[in-house]
C-alpha positions in Angstrom: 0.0 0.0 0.0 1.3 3.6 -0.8 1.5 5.9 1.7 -0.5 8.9 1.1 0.7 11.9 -0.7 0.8 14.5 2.5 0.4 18.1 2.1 4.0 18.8 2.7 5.4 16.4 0.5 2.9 17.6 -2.4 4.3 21.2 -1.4 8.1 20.3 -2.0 8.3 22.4 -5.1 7.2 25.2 -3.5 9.7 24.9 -0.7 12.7 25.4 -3.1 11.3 28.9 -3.7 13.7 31.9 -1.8 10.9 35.0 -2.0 11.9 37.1 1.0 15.4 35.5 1.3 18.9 37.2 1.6 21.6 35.4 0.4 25.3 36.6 0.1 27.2 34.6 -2.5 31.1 35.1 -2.2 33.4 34.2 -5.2 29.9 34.8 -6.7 31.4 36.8 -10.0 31.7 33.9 -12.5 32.1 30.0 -12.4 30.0 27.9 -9.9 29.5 30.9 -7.7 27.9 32.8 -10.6 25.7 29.7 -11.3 24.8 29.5 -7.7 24.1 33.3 -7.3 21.6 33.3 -10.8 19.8 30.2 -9.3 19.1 32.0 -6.0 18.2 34.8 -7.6 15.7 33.2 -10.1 14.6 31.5 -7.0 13.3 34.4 -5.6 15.9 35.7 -3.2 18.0 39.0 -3.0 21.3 38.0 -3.6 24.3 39.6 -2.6 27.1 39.0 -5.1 30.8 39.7 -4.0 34.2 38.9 -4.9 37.6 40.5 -4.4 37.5 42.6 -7.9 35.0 45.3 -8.0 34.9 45.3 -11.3 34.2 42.1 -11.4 31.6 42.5 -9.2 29.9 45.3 -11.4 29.7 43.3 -14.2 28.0 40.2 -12.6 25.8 42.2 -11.1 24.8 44.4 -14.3 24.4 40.7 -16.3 22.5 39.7 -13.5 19.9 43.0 -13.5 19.7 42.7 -17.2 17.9 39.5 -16.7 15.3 41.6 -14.0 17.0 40.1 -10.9 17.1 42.0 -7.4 21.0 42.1 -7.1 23.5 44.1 -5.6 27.0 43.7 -5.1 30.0 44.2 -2.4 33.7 43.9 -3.2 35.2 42.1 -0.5 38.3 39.9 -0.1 38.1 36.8 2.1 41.8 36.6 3.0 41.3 39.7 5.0 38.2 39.6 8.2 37.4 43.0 8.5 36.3 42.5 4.6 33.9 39.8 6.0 32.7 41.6 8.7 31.9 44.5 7.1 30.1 42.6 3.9 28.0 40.9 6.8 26.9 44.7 7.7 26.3 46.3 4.5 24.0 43.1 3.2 22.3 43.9 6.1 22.1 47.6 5.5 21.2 47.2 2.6 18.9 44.1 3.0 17.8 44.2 6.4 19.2 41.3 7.1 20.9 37.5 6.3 18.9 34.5 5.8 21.5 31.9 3.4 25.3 32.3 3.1 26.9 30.5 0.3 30.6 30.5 0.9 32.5 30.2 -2.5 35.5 32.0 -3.0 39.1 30.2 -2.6 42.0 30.8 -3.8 45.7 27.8 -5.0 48.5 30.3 -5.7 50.1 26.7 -6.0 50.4 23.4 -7.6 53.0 20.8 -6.5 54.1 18.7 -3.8 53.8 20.1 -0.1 57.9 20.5 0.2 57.7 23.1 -2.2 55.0 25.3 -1.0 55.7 28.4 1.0 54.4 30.2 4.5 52.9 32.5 2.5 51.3 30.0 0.6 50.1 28.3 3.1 48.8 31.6 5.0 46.7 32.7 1.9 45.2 29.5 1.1 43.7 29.2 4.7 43.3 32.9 5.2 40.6 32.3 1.9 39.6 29.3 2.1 39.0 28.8 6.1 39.5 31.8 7.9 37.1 33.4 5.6 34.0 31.5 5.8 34.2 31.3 9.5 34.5 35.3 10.0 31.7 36.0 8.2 29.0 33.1 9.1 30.0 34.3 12.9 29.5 37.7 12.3 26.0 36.8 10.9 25.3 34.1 13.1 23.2 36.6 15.4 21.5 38.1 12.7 20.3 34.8 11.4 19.5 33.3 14.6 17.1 36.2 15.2 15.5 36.0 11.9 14.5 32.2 12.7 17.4 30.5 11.2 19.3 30.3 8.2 21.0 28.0 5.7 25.2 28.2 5.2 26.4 26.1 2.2 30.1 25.7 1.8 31.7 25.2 -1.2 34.4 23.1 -0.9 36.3 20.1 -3.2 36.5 16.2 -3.7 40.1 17.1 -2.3 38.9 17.8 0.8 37.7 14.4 1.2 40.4 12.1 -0.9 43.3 14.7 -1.2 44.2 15.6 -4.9 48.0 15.8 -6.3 49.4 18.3 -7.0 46.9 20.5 -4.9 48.2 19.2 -1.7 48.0 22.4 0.8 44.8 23.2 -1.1 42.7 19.6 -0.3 44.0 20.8 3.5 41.9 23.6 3.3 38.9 22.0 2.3 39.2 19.5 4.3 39.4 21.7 7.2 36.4 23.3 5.4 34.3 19.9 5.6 35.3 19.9 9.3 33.9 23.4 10.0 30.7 22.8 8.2 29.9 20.1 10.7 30.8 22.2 13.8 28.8 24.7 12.5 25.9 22.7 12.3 26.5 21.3 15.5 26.5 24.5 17.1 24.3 26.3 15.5 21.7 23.8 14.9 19.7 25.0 18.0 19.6 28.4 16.5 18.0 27.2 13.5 20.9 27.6 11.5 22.2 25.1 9.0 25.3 24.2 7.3 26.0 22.0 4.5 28.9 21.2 2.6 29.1 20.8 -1.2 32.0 18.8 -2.5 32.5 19.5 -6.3 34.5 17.0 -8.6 36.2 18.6 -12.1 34.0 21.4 -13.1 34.4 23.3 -16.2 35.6 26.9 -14.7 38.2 29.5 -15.5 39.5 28.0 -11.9 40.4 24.9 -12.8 40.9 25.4 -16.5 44.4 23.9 -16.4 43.1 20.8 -15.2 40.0 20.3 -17.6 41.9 21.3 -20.3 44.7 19.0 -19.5 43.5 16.3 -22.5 45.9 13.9 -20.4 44.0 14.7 -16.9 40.9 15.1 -18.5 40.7 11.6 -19.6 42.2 10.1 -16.3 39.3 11.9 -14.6 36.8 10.6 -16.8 38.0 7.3 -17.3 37.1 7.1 -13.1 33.7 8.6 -13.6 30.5 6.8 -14.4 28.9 9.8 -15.7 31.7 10.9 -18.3 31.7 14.4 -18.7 33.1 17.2 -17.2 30.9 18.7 -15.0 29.3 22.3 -15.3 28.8 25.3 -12.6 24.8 24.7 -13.2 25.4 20.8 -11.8 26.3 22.6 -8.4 24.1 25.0 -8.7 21.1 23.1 -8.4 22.1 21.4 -5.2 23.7 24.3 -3.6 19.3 25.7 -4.4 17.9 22.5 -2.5 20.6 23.2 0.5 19.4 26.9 0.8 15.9 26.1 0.5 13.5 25.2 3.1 13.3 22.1 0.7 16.0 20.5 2.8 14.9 22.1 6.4 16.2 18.2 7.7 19.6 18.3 5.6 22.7 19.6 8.1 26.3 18.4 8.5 25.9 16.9 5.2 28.7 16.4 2.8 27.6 16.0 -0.8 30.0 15.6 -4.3 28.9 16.5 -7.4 31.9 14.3 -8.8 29.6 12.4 -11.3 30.7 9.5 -9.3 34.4 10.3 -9.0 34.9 9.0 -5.8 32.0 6.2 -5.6 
């Protein structure tokens, strides 16, 4: 016997929608965050786009108003905190407040083996890829635990669960990522606040274009894949939707690649 379609179940459509949200996307100028920060958009939610470049920024944004999305954007650079903080205070100048943070941007100055890399390497890599995301989801922490709740999705890499060679220092950091996403939602849960952590495999962006266009690399990667193709910023987008939404109000501490099967 079936069990009966329930009124919340026939409603999880509607639950993906974002009307009323705030949502700050960082790294959100091109790539998977640009993906991400169009699908939240078109989702319904006010979407705060910010990256280190401001002209970056402008542009993204202006693409994104062209197609009749409520936009705005912040410069900010995630190696540094008081760049955090302070994009945590004018989203919610500007926005009255912070209901989904999407933590994107990271930065590899380097590629080879861990003997080679530098203190400053190492410094810059974690002052992005770490450091960041945890200044700015504390400094909104309040402010999303007062509006009810809120949804954090990191962004982080198959690295950071089977490292990756060459990116040694690099899979560290999103490792260490994974591991803050789950003390997040450990913490935070009680606040209403959840965290999730998307693990992407090789996706076609300007980031990892030496990799993807790599023929050699390329066709190792794929030759390990079930699905074989190289995966596009849209593929992550749709998830990092479903982790935002109220569509996966049960869904924290999770760890989910978008690998096409990479690592199965």
């Amino acid at each position: 016997m079936h069990e009966p379609i329930t009124a919340r179940t026939a409603d999880a459509i509607a639950r993906l929608r974002l009307d009323g949200k705030v949502a700050i996307v960082t790294g959100g100028t091109r790539g998977i965050g640009l993906a991400i920060a169009t699908t939240l958009a078109r989702a319904g939610a006010k979407v705060v786009v910010s990256s280190r470049r401001a002209e970056h920024v402008d542009a993204a944004v202006t693409a994104l108003r062209g197609d009749g999305l409520e936009v705005i954007g912040i410069p900010a650079n995630m190696g540094k905190a008081s760049d955090a903080h302070e994009l945590a205070a004018r989203t919610v100048e500007h926005f009255d407040g912070i209901d989904i943070i999407v933590n994107n941007a990271a930065t590899n100055p380097i590629f080879g083996p861990l003997q080679q890399a530098t203190d400053e390497a190492f410094d810059k890599i974690f002052s992005v890829n770490v450091k960041g995301p945890l200044e700015l989801c504390r400094t909104a922490h309040t402010i999303m635990a007062q509006r009810g709740g809120g949804a954090i999705v990191n962004v982080s890499s198959i690295g950071g669960v089977s490292p990756e060679a060459g990116l040694g220092l690099y899979s560290v950091s999103k490792a260490a990522l994974v591991s803050l996403t789950k003390v997040m939602a450990q913490e935070w849960g009680a606040d209403g606040i959840r965290a999730n952590v998307i693990c992407p495999g090789l996706i076609k962006t300007r980031f990892s274009q030496a990799l993807w266009q790599d023929t050699e690399i390329a066709d190792q990667v794929l030759g390990h894949q079930p699905i074989r193709r190289i995966g596009e910023p849209d593929d992550v987008a749709g998830l990092a939707l479903f982790l935002a939404s109220d569509a996966s109000s049960y869904c924290t501490g999770g760890v989910y690649m978008v690998d096409g099967g990479y690592l199965t």
